[in-house]
N, C-alpha and C positions, 0 to 999 in steps of 0.2 A: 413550409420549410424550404429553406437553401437549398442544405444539402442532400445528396442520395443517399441510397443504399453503397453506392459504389464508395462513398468519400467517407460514410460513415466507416466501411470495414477496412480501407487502407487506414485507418488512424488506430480503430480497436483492435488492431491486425499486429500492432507494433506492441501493443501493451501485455499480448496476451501470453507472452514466454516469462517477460520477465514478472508481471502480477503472478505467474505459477512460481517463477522460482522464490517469487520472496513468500508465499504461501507456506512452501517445502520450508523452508528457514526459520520462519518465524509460526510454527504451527499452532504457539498456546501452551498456557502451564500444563504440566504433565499431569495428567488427571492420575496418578498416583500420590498414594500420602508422603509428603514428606516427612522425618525426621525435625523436630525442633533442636538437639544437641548430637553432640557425638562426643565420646570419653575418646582420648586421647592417652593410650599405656600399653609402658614397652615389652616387646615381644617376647622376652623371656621372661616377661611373668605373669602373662598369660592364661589361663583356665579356663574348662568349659563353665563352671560357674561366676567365673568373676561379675558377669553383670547383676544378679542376686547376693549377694557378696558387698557389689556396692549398694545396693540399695541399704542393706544393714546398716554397713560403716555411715551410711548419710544419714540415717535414722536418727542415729545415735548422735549423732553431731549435731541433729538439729533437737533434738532432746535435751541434749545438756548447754546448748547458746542458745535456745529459743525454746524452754518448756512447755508453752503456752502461745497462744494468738496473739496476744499485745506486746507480749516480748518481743517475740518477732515480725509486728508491724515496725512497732517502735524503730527497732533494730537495722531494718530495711527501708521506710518509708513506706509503707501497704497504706493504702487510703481505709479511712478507719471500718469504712460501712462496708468492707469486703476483707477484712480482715477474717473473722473466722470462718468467711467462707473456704478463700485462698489457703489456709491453715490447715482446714480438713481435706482439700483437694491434695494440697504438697503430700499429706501424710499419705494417702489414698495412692498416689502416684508413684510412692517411694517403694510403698508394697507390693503392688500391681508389675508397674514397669516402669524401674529406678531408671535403665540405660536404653532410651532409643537407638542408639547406632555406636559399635562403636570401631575403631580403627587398632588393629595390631602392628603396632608402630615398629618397625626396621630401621628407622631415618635416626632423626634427634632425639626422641625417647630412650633409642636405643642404643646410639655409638657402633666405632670402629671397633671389632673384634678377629681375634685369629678366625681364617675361614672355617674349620671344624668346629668352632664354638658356634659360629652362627647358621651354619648346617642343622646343627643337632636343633638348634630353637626353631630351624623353618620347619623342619619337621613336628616336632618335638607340639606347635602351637596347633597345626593343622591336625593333629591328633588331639587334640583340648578341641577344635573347631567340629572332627566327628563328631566325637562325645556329647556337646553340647548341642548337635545336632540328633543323637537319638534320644539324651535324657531332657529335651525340650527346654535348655536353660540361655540359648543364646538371645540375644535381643532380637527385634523385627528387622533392625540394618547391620551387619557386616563388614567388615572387609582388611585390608594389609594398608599397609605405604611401606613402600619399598625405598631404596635410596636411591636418590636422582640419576639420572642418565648423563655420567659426566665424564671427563677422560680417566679422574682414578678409579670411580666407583662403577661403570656400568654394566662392566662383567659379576661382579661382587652381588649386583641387586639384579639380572635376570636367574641368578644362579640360584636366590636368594628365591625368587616368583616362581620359578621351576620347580624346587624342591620342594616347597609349600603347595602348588597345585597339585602337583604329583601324587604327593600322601596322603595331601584331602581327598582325593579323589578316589585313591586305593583303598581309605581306609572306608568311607561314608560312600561312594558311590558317585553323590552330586554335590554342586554348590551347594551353599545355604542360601536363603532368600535375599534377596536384595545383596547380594556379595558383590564388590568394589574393591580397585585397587588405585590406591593414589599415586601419583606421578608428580615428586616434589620438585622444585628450584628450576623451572623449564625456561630456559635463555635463548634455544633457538628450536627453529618447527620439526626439525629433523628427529630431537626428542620424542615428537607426542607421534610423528610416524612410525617411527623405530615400537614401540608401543604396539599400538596397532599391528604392526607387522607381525610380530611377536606372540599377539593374540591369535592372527590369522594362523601361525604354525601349529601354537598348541593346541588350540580346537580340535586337529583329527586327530590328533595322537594322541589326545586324553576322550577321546569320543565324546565331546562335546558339541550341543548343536550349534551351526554356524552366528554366532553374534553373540552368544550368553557369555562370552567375559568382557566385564565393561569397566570402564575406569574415570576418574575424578582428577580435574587439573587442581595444583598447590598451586596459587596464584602468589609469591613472596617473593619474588624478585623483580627489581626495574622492569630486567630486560621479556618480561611476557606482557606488558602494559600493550606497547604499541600492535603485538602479534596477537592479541586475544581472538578475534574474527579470526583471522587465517589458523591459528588453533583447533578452532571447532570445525575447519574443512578437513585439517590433516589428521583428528580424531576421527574419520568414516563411519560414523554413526557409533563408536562407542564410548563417548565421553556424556556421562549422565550428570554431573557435579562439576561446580567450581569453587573450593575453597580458597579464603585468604589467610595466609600467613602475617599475623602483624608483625611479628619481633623480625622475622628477616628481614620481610618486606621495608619496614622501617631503617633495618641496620644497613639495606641495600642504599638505601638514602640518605645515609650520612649522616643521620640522626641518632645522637649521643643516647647511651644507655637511659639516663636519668630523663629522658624525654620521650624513650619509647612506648607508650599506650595505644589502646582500641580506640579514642577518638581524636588521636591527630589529626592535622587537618590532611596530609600527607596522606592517612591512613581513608581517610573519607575519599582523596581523590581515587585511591584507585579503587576501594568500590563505586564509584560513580563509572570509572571505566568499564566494570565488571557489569554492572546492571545496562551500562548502553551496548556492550557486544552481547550480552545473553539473555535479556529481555525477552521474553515471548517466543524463546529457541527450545521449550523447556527444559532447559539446565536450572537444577539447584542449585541456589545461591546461598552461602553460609561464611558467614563472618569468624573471624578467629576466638581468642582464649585471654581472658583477661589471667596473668600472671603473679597475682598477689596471692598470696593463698591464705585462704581461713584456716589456719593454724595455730594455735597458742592459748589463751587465757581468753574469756569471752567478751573483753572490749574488742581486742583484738582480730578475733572471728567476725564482731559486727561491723566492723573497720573494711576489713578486708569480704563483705556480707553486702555494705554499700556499696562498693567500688562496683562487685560484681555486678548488681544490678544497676546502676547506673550505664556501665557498657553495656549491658543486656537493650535497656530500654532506649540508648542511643541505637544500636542496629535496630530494632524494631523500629524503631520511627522510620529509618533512611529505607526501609526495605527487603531488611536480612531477617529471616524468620529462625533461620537457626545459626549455632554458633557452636565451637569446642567449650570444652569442660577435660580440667587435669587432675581433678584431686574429688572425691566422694564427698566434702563438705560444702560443693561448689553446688549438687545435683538441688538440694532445697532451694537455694537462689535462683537457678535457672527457672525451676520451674513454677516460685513465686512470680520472678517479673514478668512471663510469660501469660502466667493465667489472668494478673494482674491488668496487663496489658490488654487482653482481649474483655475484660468483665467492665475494665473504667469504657468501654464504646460499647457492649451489647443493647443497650438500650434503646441508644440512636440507631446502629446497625438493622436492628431487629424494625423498630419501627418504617427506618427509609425501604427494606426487601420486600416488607408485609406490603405496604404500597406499588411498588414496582410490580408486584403480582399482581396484587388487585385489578392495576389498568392495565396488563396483559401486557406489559415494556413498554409502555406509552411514557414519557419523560413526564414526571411528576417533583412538587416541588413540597418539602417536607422544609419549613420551617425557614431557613435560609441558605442550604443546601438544593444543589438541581443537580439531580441525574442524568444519566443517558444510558443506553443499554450499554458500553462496556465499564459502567460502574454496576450495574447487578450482576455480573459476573464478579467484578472485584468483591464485592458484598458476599455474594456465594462462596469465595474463596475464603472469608473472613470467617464464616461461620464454617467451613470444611476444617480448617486448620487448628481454631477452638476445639475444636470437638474431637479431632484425630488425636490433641497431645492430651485431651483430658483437662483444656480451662473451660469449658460448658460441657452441661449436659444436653442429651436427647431434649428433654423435653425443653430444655431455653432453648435451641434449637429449632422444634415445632412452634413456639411462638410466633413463628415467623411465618405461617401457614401456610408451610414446605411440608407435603410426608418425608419419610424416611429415605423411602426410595426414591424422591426429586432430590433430596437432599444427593444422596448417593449417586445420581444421574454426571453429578458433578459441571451439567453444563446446564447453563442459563438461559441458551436459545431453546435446549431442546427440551427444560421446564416450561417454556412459555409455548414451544409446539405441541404440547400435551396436554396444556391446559387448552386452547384456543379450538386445538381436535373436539375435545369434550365437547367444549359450547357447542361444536358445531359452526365454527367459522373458519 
């Protein structure tokens, strides 16, 4: 060799701050479950049971627009050979757990009200938030959106975050799980500080441990495009989400009513934005709310049944796993083109992982498809996320000759460290 010792460590000497800091940044998806939806509904009408509740009202809507399996392929586009699969899952789902996450909206849901009206609802919700906390009826995710941080509004919506923790707190004790609070319409960095800061007060005054209140940026205006990275520095480690708003984010851009949807192309740029600043930082990414609502006579539901899925299946492809839902006859769609979406690739999935195991990460080629090891991690993610909303079972799952607990490991290197242990190498 040329070089030394001396020439080799002045080179890997220079590398070794910044390969940590982008380490620190870019750590890996969050080995927690995501959420695939989130309900979207306003704060004064609220209840600890509303998310059982909707599950009824979806029941019921999909009962009388889709009575059966082939109504509602027909109706949706289901590929036929997974039709009454997908049928008995939705129903299954509806029962079980109609609402993954959902949001008690302050912002657009809810409107400008006299300030003692909207006192009495932050409270008024957080006490529906106990309840639903000891009578075990709230969903697995959580959380407020308050109204953005603006010059009319930004005393109006900490007033609004105050009153609401405060009560929760008096009344339950603790958060609920997975509890979040959204921060909509952010135009400049001083917003998601103010946030943050905000959090940093109330923690000791609500005896809270230092970091358990975290928040989710509203991605719907122009002006957070360019600031996205500098966002997640001035969130200090408590921004766990990023949602897109399509209808503002659209109307921010000048784009007419009658042209505002979920797959403009407007609407695609800036989640490509979104997926290149939070990529591998793990922040959830979640697409917005298609705005037609299955309402009316049942052409009309199945009208408004495709639309949905259609925008469903466009995020999914580009990368968004979850997305809003406004209306209880939206929850069967959602979670048709979801399961839909994971059952039409199980097969190939299942086959490319069972190999990738087999040769302990060793890059194998399955047909016309080549891997490499951070696609059996993506593969792993495939099958985590099937299985967390309920579009696979356990045992499609085990076909992939994963236990449970490597399944649950959630990480791919450290499936093949424990397989490789065993052998003995």
């Amino acid at each position: 060799m040329t070089l030394n010792d001396a020439d080799i460590r002045r080179v890997t000497g220079l590398l070794e701050k910044p390969l940590a800091d982008l380490a620190a940044r870019f750590p890996g998806e969050s080995d927690r479950r995501q959420p695939v939806q989130t309900v979207y509904g306003g704060a004064h009408l609220f209840k600890s049971d509303t998310a059982p509740r909707l599950g009824v009202l979806a029941l019921k809507a999909l009962s009388e627009n889709a009575p059966d399996a082939s109504t509602f392929a027909e109706a949706i586009g289901l590929p036929a050979q997974h039709a009454q699969t997908i049928y008995a899952r939705v129903v299954d789902k509806l029962k079980r757990e109609p609402v993954e996450d959902f949001r008690i909206d302050f912002e657009d849901g809810y409107g400008n009200r006299p300030d003692d009206e909207e006192d009495h609802h932050a409270q008024l919700a957080a006490r529906e938030v106990a309840a639903g906390m000891r009578n075990g009826t709230l969903p697995p995710f959580i959380g407020i959106r308050i109204k953005p941080f603006s010059q009319e509004l930004t005393r109006r919506s900490i007033r609004t975050l105050d009153g609401f923790l405060t009560t929760l707190l008096s009344e339950g004790g603790k958060l609920p799980a997975n509890f979040v609070v959204t921060l909509p319409k952010i135009q400049v960095l001083e917003q998601v500080t103010a946030l943050a800061d905000l959090f940093d007060a109330l923690e000791p005054k609500l005896m809270l441990k230092p970091g358990s209140l975290k928040f989710e940026f509203m991605i719907e205006v122009i002006q957070s495009i360019p600031m996205l990275g500098r966002m997640l520095d001035a969130a200090r480690g408590r921004v766990v989400a990023a949602h897109f708003g399509t209808y503002d984010y659209t109307a921010s851009c000048n784009i007419t009513a009658a042209e505002q949807r979920m797959d403009h192309p407007s609407c695609d740029f800036a989640r490509q934005n979104m997926q290149v600043a939070y990529s591998g930082t793990g922040l959830w990414l979640s697409d917005g709310a298609t705005n037609v609502m299955p309402i009316g006579d049942r052409a009309t539901v199945h009208r408004a049944w495709r639309l949905h899925v259609d925008h469903i299946r466009h995020s999914l492809v580009n990368g968004f796993y979850q997305g809003w839902d406004l209306n209880p006859a939206q929850l069967p769609t959602r979670y048709a083109a979801v399961f839909s979406f994971f059952l039409e690739g199980l097969a190939a999935a299942t086959e490319r992982l069972r190999n990738f195991i087999q040769k302990a990460g060793q890059a194998t080629l399955v047909g016309d498809v080549f891997d490499d090891a951070a696609t059996g991690q993506g593969l792993l993610n495939y099958f985590l996320r099937a299985l967390n909303c309920g579009a696979i079972t356990e045992n499609e799952a085990l076909a992939t000759g994963l236990t449970l607990e490597e399944l649950r490991s959630r990480s791919f290197v450290r499936i093949l460290r424990g397989r490789r242990a065993a052998a003995g190498r």
